[in-house]
C-alpha positions as CSV (number, residue, x, y, z in Angstrom):
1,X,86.6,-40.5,139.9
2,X,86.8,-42.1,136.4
3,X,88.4,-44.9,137.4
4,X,85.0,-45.6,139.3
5,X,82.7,-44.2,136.7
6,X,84.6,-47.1,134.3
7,X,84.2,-50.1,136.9
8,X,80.4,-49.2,137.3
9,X,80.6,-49.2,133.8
10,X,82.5,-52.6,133.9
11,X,79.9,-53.8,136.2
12,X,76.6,-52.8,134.9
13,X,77.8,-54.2,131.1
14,X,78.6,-57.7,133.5
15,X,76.0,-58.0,135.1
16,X,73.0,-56.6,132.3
17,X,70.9,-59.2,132.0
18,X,70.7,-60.2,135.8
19,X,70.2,-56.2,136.3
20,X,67.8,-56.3,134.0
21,X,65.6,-59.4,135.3
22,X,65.9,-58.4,138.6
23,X,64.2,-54.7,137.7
24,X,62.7,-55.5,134.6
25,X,64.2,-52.8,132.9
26,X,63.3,-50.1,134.8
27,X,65.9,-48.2,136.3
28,X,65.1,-47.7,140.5
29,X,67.1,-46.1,143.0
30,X,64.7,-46.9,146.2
31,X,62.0,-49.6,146.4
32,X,62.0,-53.8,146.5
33,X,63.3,-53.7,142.9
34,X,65.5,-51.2,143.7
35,X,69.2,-51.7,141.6
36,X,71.1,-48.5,141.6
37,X,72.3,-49.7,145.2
38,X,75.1,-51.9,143.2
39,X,77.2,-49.0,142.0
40,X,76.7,-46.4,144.2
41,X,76.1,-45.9,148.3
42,X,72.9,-44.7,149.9
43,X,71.4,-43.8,153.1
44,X,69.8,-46.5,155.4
45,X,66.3,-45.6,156.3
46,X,65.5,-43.4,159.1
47,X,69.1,-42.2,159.6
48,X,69.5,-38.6,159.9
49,X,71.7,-36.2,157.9
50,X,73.8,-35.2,161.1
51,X,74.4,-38.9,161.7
52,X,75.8,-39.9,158.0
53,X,77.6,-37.4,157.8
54,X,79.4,-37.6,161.0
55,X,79.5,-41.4,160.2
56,X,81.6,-40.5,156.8
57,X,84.1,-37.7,159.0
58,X,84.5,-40.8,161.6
59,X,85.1,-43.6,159.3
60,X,87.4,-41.5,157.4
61,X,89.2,-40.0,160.1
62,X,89.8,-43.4,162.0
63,X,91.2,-44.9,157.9
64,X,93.0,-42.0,158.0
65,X,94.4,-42.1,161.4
66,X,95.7,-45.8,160.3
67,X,97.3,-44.9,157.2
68,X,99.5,-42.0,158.8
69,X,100.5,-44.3,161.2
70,X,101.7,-47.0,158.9
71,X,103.7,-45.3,156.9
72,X,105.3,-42.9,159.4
73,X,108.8,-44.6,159.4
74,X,109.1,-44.1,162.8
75,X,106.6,-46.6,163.6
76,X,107.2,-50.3,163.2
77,X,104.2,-51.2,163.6
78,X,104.4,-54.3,160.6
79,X,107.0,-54.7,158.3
80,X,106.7,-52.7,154.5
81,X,105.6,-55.8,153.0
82,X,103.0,-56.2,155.6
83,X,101.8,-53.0,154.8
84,X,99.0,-53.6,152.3
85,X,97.3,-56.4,154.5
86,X,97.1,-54.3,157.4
87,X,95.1,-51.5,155.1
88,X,92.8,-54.2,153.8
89,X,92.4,-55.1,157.6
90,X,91.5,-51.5,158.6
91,X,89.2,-51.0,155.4
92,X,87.1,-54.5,156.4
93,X,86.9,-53.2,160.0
94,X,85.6,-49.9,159.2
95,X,83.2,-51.5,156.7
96,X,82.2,-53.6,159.3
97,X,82.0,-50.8,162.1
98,X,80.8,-48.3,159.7
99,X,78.7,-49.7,157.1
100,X,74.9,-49.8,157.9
101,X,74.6,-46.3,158.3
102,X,75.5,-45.3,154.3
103,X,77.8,-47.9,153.5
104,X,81.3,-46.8,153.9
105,X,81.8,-44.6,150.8
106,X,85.2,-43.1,152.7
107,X,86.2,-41.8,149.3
108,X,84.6,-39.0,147.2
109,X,85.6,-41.2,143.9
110,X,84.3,-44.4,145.4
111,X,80.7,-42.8,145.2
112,X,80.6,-39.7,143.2
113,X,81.5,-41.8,139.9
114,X,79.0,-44.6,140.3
115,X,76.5,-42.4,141.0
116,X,76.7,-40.0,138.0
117,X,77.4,-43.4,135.7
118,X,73.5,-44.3,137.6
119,X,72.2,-41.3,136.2
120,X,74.0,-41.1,132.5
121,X,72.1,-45.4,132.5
122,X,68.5,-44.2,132.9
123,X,68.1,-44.3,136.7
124,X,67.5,-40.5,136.7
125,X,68.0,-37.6,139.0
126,X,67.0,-39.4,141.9
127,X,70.3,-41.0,142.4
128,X,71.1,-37.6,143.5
129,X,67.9,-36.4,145.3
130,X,67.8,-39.6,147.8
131,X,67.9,-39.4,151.1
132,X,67.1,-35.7,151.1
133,X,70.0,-34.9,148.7
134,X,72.3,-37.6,150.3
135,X,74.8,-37.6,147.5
136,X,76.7,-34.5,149.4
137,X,78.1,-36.5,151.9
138,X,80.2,-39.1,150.6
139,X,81.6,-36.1,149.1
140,X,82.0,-34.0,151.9
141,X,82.2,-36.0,155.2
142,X,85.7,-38.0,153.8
143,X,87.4,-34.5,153.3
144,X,86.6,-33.6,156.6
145,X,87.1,-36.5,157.8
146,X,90.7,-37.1,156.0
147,X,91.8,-33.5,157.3
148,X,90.9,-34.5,161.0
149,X,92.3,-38.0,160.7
150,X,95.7,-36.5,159.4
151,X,95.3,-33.5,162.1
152,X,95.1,-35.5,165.0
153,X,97.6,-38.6,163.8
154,X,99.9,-35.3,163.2
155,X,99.4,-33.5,166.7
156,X,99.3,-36.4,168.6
157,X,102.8,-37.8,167.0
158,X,104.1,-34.1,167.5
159,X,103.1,-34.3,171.3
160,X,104.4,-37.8,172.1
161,X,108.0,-36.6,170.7
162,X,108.0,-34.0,172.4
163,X,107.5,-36.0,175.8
164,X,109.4,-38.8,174.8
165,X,112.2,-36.8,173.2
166,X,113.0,-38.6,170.4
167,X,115.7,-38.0,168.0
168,X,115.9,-39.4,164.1
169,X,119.4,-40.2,165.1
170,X,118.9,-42.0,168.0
171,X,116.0,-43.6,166.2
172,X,118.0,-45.3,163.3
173,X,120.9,-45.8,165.0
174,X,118.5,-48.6,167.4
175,X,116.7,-49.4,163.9
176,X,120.7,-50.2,162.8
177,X,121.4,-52.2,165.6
178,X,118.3,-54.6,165.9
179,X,118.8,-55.2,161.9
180,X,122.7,-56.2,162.4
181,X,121.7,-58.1,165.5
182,X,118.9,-59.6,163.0
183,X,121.4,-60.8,160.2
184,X,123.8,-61.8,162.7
185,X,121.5,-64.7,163.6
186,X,120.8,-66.1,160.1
């Protein structure tokens, strides 16, 4: 959370003067010279409560869903070093999937910060009053969300070893063998 209350900070002391020739000074958070849209997330027009929020318990669910599974050491999906690319590549996607609708806060901090930065620079209480009180949701919807994602990666993973009947034995001892067979060639 202060980490992104400092970058809006960061950002607004940037980017001032084009902020400020762009609104003329005056602080908006909806309208043509509308600005506060830089640092924090709002609601597209004409999108319903219901649908943001389940858009922000989707989006986070599905990032969440994706992290378990990467850094589940059973999985070897990519290798360790690998790891951080394939999370940039799941955030873009989900941006892409996900972000008309609100903009893909999927963090609390992400918007929560930004937003009460908006209102200590002049752009008043409506940052919080938009979109019929929007500013719940990017609160909300990414807890849910992140408790569902981590649910169903968790059941689902606790099902399939059941079935499969995997052991953490048997497990590294193949892990053992495909790295020896792996140095073996160099």
């Amino acid at each position: 959370f202060l980490g992104a209350f400092i970058a809006a900070g960061l950002v607004f002391g940037t980017y001032f003067d084009a902020i400020n020739q762009f609104d003329h000074g005056v602080r908006k958070v909806t309208g043509v010279e509308a600005t506060a849209g830089i640092f924090g997330t709002l609601p597209a027009q004409g999108v319903s409560q219901i649908s943001l929020f389940f858009d922000q318990v989707l989006s986070t669910a599905l990032l969440l869903i994706a992290l378990c599974s990467l850094s589940n050491k059973r999985n070897k999906l990519v290798a360790n070093a690998q790891i951080p690319i394939a999370v940039g590549f799941m955030i873009t996607a989900i941006g892409v999937a996900f972000g008309y609708n609100c903009g893909f806060p999927i963090n609390p901090a992400r918007d929560f910060g930004p937003r009460l930065f908006t209102l200590c620079v002049g752009y008043g209480s409506e940052v919080f009053s938009v979109g019929n009180y929007y500013f719940w949701i990017p609160i909300v919807g990414p807890i849910f969300g992140g408790l569902i994602g981590t649910w169903v990666y968790h059941g689902y993973s606790k099902l399939m070893k059941v079935h499969i009947g995997e052991d953490d034995r048997e497990i590294a001892r193949a892990r053992y063998q495909v790295d020896l067979q792996n140095i073996t060639r160099m």
